[in-house]
C-alpha positions in Angstrom: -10.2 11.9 -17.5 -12.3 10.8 -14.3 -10.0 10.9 -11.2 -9.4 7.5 -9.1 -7.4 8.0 -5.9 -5.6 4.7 -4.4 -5.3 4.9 -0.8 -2.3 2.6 1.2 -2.3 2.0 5.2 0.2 0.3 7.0 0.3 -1.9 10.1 0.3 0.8 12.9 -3.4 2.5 11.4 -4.4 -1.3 11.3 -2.9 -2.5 15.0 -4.8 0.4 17.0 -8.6 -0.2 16.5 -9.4 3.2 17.1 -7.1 4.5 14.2 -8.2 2.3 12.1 -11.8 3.4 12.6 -10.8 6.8 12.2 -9.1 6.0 8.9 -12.0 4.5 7.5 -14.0 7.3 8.1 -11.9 9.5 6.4 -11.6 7.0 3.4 -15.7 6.7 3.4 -15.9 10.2 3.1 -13.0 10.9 0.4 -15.3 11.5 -2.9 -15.1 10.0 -6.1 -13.8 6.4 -7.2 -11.2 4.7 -5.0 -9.0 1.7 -4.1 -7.8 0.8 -0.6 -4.8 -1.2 -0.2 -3.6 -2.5 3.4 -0.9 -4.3 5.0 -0.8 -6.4 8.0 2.5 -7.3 8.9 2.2 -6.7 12.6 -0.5 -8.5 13.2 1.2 -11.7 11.2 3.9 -11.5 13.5 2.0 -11.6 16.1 -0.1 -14.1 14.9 2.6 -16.5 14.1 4.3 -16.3 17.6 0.5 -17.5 18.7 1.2 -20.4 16.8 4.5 -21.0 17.1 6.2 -20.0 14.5 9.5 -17.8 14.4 9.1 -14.6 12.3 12.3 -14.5 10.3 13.8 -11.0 8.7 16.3 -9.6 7.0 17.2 -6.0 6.6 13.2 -5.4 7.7 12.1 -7.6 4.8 10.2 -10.7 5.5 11.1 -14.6 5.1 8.0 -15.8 4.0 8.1 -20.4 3.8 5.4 -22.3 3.5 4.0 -22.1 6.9 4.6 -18.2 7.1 2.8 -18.1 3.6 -0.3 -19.9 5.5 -0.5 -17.1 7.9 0.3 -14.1 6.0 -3.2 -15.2 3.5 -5.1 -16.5 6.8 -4.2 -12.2 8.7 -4.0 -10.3 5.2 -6.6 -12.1 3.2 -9.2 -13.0 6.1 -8.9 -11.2 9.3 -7.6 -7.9 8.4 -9.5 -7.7 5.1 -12.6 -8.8 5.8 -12.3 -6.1 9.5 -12.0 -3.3 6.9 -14.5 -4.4 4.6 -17.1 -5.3 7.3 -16.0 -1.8 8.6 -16.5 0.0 5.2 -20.2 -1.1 4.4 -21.1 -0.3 7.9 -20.2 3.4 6.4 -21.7 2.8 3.3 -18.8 2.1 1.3 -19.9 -1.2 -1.2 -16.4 -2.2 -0.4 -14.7 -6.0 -2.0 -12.0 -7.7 -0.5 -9.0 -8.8 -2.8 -6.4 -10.8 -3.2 -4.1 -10.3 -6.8 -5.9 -13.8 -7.5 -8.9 -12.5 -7.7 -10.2 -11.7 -10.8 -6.7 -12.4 -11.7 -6.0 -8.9 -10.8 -2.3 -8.9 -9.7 0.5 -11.3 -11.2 3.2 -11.5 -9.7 6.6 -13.9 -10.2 8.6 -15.3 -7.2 11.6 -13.1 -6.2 14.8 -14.7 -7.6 17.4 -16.2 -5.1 20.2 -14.0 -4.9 22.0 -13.4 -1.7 18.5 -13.8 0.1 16.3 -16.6 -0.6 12.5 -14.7 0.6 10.7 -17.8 0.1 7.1 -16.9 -1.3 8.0 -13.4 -2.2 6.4 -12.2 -5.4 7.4 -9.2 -7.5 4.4 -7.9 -9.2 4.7 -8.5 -13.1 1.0 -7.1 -14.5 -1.8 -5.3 -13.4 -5.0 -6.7 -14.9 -6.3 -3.1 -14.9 -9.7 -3.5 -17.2 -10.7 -6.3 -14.5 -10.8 -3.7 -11.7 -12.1 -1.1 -13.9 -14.9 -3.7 -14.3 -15.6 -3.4 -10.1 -15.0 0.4 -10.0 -17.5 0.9 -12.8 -20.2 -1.6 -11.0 -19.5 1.3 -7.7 -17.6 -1.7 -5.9 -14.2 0.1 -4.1 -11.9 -2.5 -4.3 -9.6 -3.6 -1.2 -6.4 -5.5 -1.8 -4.3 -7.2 0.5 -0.7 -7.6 0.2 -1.2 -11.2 -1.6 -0.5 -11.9 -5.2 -0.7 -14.6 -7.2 1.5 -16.4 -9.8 -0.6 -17.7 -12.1 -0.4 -21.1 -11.4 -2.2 -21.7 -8.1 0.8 -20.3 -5.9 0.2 -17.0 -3.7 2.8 -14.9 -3.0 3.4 -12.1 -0.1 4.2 -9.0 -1.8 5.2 -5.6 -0.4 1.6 -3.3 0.3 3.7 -0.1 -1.0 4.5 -2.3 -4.0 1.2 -3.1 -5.2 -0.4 0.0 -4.2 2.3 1.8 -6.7 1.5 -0.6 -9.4 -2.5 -0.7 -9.1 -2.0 2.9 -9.7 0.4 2.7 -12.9 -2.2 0.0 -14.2 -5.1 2.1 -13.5 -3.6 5.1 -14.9 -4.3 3.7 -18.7 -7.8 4.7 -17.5 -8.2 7.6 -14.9 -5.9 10.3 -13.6 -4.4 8.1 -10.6 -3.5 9.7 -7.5 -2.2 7.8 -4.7 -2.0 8.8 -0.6 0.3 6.3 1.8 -0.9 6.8 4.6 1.5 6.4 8.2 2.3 7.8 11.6 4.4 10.7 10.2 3.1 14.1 8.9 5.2 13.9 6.0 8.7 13.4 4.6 11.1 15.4 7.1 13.9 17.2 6.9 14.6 16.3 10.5 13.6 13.3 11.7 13.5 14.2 15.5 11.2 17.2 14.3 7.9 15.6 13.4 6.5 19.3 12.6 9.5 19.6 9.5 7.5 18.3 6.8 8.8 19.0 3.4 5.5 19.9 1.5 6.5 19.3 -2.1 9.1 17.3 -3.4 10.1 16.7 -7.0 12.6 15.5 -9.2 15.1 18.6 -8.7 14.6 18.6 -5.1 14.8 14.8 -4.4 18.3 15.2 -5.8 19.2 17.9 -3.2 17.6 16.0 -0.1 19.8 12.8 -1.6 23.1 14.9 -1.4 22.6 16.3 1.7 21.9 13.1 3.1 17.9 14.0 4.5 16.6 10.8 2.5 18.1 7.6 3.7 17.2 4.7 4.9 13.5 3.0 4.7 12.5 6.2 2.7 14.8 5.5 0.3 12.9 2.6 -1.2 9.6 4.3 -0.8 10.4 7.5 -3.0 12.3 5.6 -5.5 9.1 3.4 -5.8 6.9 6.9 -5.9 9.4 8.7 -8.6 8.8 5.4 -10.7 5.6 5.5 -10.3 5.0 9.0 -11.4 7.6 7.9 -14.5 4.8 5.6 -15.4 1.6 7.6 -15.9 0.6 8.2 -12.1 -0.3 12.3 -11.9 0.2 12.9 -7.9 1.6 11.0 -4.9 0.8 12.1 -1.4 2.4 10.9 2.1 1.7 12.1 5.3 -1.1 11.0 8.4 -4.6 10.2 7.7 -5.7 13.7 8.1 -4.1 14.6 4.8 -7.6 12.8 3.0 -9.6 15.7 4.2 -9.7 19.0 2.9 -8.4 21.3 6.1 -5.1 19.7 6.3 -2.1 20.8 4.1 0.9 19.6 6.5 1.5 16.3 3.9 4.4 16.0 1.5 3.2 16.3 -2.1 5.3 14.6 -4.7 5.2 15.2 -8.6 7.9 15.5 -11.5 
């Protein structure tokens, strides 16, 4: 089975132009068929306080109404995508910008009100993954932003880790998946004032240790539940750790399997 690695950055690799450069030279140059996804969430913020509109979160997690909705697709959908892509063929990657509405790619339902009411939040429901395959095999390298759709002309805001986890369940029907999130930290470590204690392989036994001893909390809680799932559901390999871990002399990344 031909090999397809999904690649994820977040907002601090797209804030600094220089990283983000960097980045994208490293992503040029990793071989074989691939998918970018990308955040933005930063430069929304910032964006709306331009404009004047208040930012509103809970527990880290966005509020996204109507006029928040019309900045999130104006940042992650125009400005930020279309940097990277313009970025990418200058490297001579035949890159696409996407939305989940595009080639009705992404489906997603609005997040029920429970104690939170998110607004425009969408939970992603199906992957249409022949319709990427379909891009892939005409040597485009998709690039999604963290918009969905609902299938009845409403986008939605939807979490970057999210989709990139899902692309890569949906894609794994077709190619051995493997998927890199890329951020600021080397890895997953066992002490977070150490930067330098990554822990280089994780799986199933040893997630259950680190969860005992209290060494996986908080944000990265979400994110390897999200990554065991994902591995659950077809994808081979999940990698985390700085950019440098998407070229060949670096080995200081946090490998996670079953």
């Amino acid at each position: 089975m031909e090999k397809l690695s999904i690649v994820k950055i977040g907002g601090n690799i797209i804030e600094d132009d220089a990283s983000l450069k960097a980045f994208l030279k490293l992503f040029a140059n990793l071989k074989g068929k691939k998918i970018l996804v990308h955040g933005g969430g930063k430069r929304a913020t910032s964006m709306a306080a331009k404009l004047g509109i208040e930012s509103k979160m809970v527990n880290g997690r966005r509020i996204t109404d109507a006029e928040t909705l019309e900045v999130i697709t104006m940042v992650y959908g125009g400005l930020v995508n279309k940097n990277i892509v313009a970025q990418l063929q200058a490297l001579h990657v035949d890159a696409i910008g996407l939305t989940g509405a595009d080639v009705n790619s992404i489906s997603s339902e609005k997040r029920p009100v429970k104690e939170v009411d998110f607004g425009f939040v969408g939970d992603v429901k199906k992957v249409a993954h022949k319709s990427i395959d379909t891009l892939i095999k005409a040597d485009f390298t998709p690039v999604f932003c963290a918009i969905t759709h609902d299938g009845k002309g409403q986008l939605l805001n939807t979490n970057a880790d999210t989709i990139t986890s899902q692309v890569a369940v949906g894609m794994s029907e077709l190619y051995e998946t493997s998927i890199y999130y890329c951020f600021e930290l080397n890895g997953v470590l066992k002490d977070i004032n150490d930067k330098n204690s990554v822990i280089k392989h994780i799986d199933s036994n040893i997630y259950n240790e680190l969860l005992e001893q209290g060494i996986i909390a908080d944000g990265m809680l979400p994110k390897l539940e999200n990554c065991f799932d994902a591995l659950n559901h077809g994808v081979k390999t999940i990698n985390m750790g700085n950019t440098s871990m998407l070229t060949q002399e670096n080995d200081n990344f946090t490998r996670i399997s079953l």
